[in-house]
N, C-alpha and C positions, 0 to 999 in steps of 0.2 A: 504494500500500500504506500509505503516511505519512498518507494522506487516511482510508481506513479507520480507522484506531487512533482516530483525532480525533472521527469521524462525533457516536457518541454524546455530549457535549461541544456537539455546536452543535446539535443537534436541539432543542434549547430557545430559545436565543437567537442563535445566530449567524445569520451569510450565510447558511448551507446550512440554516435549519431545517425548511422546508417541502419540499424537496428529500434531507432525510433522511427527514423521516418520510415521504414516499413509498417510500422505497428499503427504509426498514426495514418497515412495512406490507406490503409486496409482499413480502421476502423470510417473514418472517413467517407470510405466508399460504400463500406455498408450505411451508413447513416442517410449518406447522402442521396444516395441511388433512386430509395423510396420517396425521399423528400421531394428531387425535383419528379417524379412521377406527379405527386400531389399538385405542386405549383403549376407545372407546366398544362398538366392536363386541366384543370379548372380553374387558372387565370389565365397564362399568358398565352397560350397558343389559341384559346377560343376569341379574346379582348383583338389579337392581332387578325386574327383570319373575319374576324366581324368587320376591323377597322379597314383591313385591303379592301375587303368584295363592298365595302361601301364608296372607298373609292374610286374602286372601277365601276361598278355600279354608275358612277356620274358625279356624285356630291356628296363627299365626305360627311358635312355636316346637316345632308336632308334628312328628313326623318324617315320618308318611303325607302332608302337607300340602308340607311340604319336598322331598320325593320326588317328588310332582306336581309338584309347581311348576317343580323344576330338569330333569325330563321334558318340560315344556311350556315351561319359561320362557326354556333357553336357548339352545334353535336358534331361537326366536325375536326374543327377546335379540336376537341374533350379526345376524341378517336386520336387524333394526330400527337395532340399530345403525352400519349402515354408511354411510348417507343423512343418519344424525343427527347420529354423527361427521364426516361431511364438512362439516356447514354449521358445526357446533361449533366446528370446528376454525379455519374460515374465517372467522368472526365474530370469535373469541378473536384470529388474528392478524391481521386487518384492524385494532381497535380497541387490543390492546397494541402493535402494531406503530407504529403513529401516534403514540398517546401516549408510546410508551418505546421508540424506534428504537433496534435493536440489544441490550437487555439482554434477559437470561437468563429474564426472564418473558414476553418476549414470544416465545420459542421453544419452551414446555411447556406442556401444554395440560393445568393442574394443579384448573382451579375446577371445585365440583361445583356443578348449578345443582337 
């Protein structure tokens, strides 16, 4: 448990760094993996795919346009997202995982790309 508290702390330079940032990586990924499932699939990929097809639709900010979009945009959205969030999520904690074993950014899958 003494060894935890310390992890982040040597994943830079100590004994253990290449050994944390495996542990933190991995953990990471699994945390992560599920999380951006979550986000992707029921915010950000339905909010986007409403906001294109209202775009092209004609007028971003019409309402008919918006109305289609979010009829169309967010069961597919939700479908699309859930594939996308998983690699998202996976990629996000593999690579903060490594680079920042154990901190708070490597557990939230906050970037928008």
């Amino acid at each position: 448990m003494s060894l935890g508290a310390v992890l982040p702390s040597m994943a830079a330079d100590g004994p253990l760094g290449s050994v944390a940032s495996f542990f933190g990586s991995l953990t990471a990924t699994i945390v992560d993996t599920p999380e951006g499932i979550i986000v992707d699939s029921l915010w950000r990929c339905p909010h986007r795919t409403q906001r294109y097809l209202a775009e092209k639709f004609g007028d971003e900010k019409g309402f008919g346009q918006n109305v289609a979009g979010f009829v169309i945009g967010w069961p597919v959205g939700m479908v699309w997202g859930v594939p996308y969030g998983a690699v998202n999520g996976m990629v996000h904690g593999y690579k903060t995982g490594w680079e920042k074993p154990f901190s708070t950014e490597s557990y939230l899958v906050t970037e928008e790309k």
